[in-house]
N, C-alpha and C positions, 0 to 999 in steps of 0.2 A: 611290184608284187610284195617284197620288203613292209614298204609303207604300208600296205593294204593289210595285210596280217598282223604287222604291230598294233592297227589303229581297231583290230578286232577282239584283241584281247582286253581283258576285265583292269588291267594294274596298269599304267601307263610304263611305257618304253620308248630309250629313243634311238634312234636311226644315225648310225654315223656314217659320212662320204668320205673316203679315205682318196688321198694323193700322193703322190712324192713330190716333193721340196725342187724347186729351180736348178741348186747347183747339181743334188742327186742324177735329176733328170739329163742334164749335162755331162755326167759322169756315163751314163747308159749312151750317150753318142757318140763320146770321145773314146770314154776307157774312163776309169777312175784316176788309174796313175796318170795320163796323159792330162784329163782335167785337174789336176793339182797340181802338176808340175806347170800347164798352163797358164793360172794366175799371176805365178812370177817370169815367164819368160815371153808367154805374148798374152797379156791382159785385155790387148783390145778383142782378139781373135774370139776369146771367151766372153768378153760383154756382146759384142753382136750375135753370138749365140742365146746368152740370156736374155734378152727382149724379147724377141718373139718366143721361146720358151714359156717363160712368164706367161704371156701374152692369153698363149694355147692355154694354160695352166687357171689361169684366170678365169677363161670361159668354161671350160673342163667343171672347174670348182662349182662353177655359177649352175652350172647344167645337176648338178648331184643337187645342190641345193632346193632347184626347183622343181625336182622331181621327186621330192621328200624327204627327202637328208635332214635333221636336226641340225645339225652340229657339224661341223668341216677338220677331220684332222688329216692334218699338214705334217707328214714324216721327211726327215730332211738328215739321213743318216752319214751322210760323205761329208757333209758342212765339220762335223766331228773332226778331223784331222785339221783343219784351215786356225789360225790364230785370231784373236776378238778382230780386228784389223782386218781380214782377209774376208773373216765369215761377214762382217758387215758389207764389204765393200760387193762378195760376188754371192752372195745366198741372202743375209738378213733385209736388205733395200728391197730386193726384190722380193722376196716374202712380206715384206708390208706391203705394196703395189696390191698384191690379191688379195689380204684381209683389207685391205682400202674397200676393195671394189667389189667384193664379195657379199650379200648380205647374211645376215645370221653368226652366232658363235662358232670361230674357230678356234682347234688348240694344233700349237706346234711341237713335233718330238724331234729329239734327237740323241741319237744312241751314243752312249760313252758316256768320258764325264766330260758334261759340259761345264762342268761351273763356269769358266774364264768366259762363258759365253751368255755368261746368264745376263747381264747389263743390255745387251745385245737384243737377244730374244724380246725380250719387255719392250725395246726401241721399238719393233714391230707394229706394233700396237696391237697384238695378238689377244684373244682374249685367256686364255689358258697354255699354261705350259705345262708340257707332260716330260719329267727327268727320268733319267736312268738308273739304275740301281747303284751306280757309281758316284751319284752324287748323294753329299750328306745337304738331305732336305734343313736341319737346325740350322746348316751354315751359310745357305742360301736366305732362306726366309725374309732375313731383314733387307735384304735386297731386291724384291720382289711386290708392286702394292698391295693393297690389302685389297683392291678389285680387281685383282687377276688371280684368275684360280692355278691352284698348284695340284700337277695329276701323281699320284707315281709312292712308292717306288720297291715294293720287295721282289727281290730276286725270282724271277722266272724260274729258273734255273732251281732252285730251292724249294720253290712250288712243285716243281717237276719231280725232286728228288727226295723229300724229306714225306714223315708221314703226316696225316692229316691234325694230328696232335702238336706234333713242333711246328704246323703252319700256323694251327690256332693262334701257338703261342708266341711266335716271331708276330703276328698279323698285331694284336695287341700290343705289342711291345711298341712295334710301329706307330700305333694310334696313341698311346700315352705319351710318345714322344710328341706327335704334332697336334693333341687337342688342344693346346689355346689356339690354333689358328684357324678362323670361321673359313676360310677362302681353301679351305684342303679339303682333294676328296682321293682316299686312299684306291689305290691302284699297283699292279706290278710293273717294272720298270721297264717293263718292253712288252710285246706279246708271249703268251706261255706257249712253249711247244707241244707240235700236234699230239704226243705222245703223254702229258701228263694226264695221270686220273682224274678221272670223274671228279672222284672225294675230296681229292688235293683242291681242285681251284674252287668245291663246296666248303669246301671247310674257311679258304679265304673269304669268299662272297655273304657266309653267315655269319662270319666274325664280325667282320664291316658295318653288315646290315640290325646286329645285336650291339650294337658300341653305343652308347648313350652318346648324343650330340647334347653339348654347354648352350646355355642363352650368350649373348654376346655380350654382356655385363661381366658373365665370369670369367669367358675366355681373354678378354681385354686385364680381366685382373690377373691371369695367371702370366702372358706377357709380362705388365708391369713388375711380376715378383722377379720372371727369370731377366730382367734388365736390371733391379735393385740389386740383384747374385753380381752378375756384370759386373756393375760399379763398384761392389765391393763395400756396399751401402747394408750394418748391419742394422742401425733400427730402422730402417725403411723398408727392408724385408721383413723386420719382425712383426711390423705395423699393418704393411698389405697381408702376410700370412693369417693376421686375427681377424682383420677385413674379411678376407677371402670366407674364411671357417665361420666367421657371423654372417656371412651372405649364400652361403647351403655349399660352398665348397668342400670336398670330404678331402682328406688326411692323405690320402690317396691319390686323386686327384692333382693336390700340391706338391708330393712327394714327386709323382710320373711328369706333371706336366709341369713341372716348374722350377724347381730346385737339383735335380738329378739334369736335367736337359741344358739347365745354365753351366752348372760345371763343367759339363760334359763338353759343350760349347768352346769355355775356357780352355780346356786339357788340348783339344785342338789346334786353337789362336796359341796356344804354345808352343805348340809340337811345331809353327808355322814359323813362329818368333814373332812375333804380333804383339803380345803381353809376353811377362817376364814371371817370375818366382815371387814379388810382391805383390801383383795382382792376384795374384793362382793363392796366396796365403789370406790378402782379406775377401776374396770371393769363398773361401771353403769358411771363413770366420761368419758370413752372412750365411749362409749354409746351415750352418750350426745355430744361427739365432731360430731360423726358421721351424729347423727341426726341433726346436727345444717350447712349438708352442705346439706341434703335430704330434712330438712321441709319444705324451703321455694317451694320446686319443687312438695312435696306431698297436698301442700296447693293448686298451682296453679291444679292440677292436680283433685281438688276437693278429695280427699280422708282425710274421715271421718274417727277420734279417735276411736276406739273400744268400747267407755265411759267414761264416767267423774266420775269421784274420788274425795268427799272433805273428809279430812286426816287430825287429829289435835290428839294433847297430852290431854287428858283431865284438869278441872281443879284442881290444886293443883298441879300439875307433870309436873316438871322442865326437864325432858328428853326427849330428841328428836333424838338421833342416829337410832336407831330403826325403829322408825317412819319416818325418813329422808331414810333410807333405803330402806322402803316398798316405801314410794314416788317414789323414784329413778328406780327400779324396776319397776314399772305400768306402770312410765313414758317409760323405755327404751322397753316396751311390747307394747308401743301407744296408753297407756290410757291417756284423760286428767285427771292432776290431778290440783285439789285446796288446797294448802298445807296451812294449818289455821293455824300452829306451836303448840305452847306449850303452855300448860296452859287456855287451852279454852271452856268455862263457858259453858253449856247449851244454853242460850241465842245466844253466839255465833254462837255457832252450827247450831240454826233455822235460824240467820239471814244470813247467808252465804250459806246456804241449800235454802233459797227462793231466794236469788238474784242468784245463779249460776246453780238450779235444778239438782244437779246428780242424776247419776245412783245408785251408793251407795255411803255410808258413812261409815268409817272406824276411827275407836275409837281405839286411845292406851293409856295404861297404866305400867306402871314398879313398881309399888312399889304395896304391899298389902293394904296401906291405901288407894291409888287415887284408883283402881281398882272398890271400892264400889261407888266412881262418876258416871261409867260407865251405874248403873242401873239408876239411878237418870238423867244422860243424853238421855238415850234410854228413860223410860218414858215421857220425856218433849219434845223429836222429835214423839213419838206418837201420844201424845194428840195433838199437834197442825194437825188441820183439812185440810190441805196442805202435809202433812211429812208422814199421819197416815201409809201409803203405802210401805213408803219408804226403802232399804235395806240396812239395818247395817251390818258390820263384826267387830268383836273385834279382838284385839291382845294385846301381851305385855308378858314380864317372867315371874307375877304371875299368869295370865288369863287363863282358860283351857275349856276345848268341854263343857264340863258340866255345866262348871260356863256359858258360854255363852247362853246355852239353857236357866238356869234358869231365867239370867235378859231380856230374850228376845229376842235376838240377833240374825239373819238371818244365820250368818257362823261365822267361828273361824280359825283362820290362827296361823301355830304355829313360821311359822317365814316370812321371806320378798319374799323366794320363792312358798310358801305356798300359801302367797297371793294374787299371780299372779294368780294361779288357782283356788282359790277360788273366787276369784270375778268373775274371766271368768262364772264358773259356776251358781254363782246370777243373771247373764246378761243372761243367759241361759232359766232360769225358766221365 
């Protein structure tokens, strides 16, 4: 009946057959806990369960298919707790078994963050993966071919909760982030619950359907730029960036997709220990070549900074790598920033805060002794009857959540990637 009514309407639509995953379905026999604790204490016990599982699962699959189903998706939410190791050996084998034998496009979900499973999933030979909101799509991506589609991934939960205005604008965010990649098709990272508005999941559905999709020329060049950021390659970004702008790429475009998403990337592979502080310094220096052949075009175009940032070393502290870092970073994320350097008094502070008004203020410190300036600074941009408003974030290697709460301090960033979203979010409030 499904099929019958889709195939009567004027706009095409498609039919999806919905299942649960092998080990899932194992978990509904055993118990969940009993099927997890099972792989490692009697693993035969649970493979002779999963063949004929599968088996049913297979025909089960085959049956939706031929009774009109499009597309086969395969939810496999218990596979989530098992290690790449475990989900192979008792859920992903046998999830290939029925996209083997199955015909038509399948996609496989699985709830949480799967990243560690993402190598996995692909083994399948699945044709589409559907992630959760848990996983960062940028960080997967290059893991993932370019013919398997990627589903996913904003927050249900957020859809549910937020109004149809900040869904707009999260929905876009989303989609700037992953338009160079042809094989994305945006979705939320699970199902939305029974209870979200109308409007909410209208406002995602029109967002999506209003986004301009790239020819596959451009989007391959926007890749290339955020892999030149990667490398840390500045006139090979400056190069593909004039590329890019001589071949109908807008200012915008390379900012969202390409140059903001490689840092962004980077700030990550840091946070992870993956790259170090010399990669993080000539990836924001490619950054900056890039931006320096787009600004003058996002000027004209009237497009406004995200925020203004004034940034300085406190006084008594001669260090500034750090701090130059986090600048660099804001900067390549299209914050203005006001870099006040090193060594910079309270007094400073206020006067450079009333002649240039940001958004926030950001204090670093490196050493245990300057770090107790920090309170003594935040006190004296208080008091002053102009500043009393204003939002601080601390940073620095001795500085921590705690200390920050205590002197006052708005947020606490614990490195340059950190930053980035940390201030996003004081802009926020």
């Amino acid at each position: 009946r499904s099929r019958d009514y889709l195939d009567s309407l004027s706009e095409k639509r498609y039919l999806l057959g919905s299942c649960v995953g092998p080990f899932t379905l194992l978990g509904h026999v055993f118990g969940t806990s009993e099927a997890t604790v099972g792989t490692v204490l009697d693993p035969e016990t649970m493979h002779a369960w999963l063949r004929p599982i599968t088996k049913f699962l297979t025909s089960y699959a085959q049956a939706l298919m031929d009774n009109g189903a499009d597309i086969l998706w395969v939810s496999e939410p218990l596979a989530s707790v098992l290690s790449p190791e475990q989900y192979w050996e008792f859920s992903g084998k046998y999830c290939q078994e029925i996209f083997d034998q199955v015909e038509g496009m399948a996609v496989l979900h699985i709830c949480g963050d799967s990243t560690m499973l993402i190598d996995s999933m692909v083994a399948t030979g699945v044709d589409a993966l559907s992630l959760d909101e848990r996983v960062n799509l940028s960080d997967v991506m290059s893991r993932i071919p370019a013919d398997t589609v990627v589903i996913g991934n904003l927050s249900p939960l957020f859809v549910l909760e937020n109004s149809p205005e900040e869904i707009a604008i999260a929905t876009r965010a989303m989609l700037d982030e992953m338009m160079a990649y042809p094989n994305y098709v945006p979705s939320t990272g699970c199902a939305l619950p029974a209870k979200t508005p109308l409007a909410n999941a209208l406002a995602f559905m029109d967002t999506c359907k209003q986004y301009p999709a790239l020819p596959r020329e451009l989007t391959d060049l926007l890749i290339a730029i955020r892999q030149s950021v990667v490398d840390g390659d500045s006139p090979r970004t400056k190069e593909l960036v004039a590329n890019g702008l001589q071949k109908g790429l807008l200012p915008l475009q390379i900012l969202n997709g390409a140059l903001i998403p490689a840092i962004n990337y980077l700030g990550m592979q840091y946070q992870k220990n993956a790259v170090f502080i010399p990669e993080l310094l000539m990836a924001a220096e490619a950054v900056y070549a890039g931006l320096d052949k787009i600004r003058p075009l996002l000027v004209a175009e009237n497009s406004k900074p995200k925020g203004t940032v004034l940034i300085g070393t406190v006084q008594n502290d001669l260090h500034d790598i750090g701090k130059n870092l986090v600048a660099m970073m804001l900067e390549s994320n299209f914050y203005e920033v006001i870099n006040a350097g090193k060594n910079v008094s309270a007094a400073q502070f206020i006067e450079l805060a009333l002649k240039h008004k940001p958004d926030v203020i950001a204090l670093s410190a490196l050493t245990t002794s300057t770090m107790t300036v920090m309170a003594d600074t935040i006190s004296a941009l208080r008091a002053h009857p102009e500043l009393a408003n204003i939002k601080i974030i601390v940073g620095g290697a001795p500085v921590t959540n705690s200390y920050a709460e205590k002197i006052g301090a708005d947020s606490y960033a614990p490195d340059a990637a950190a930053s980035v979203v940390a201030v996003g979010r004081l802009l926020e409030r």
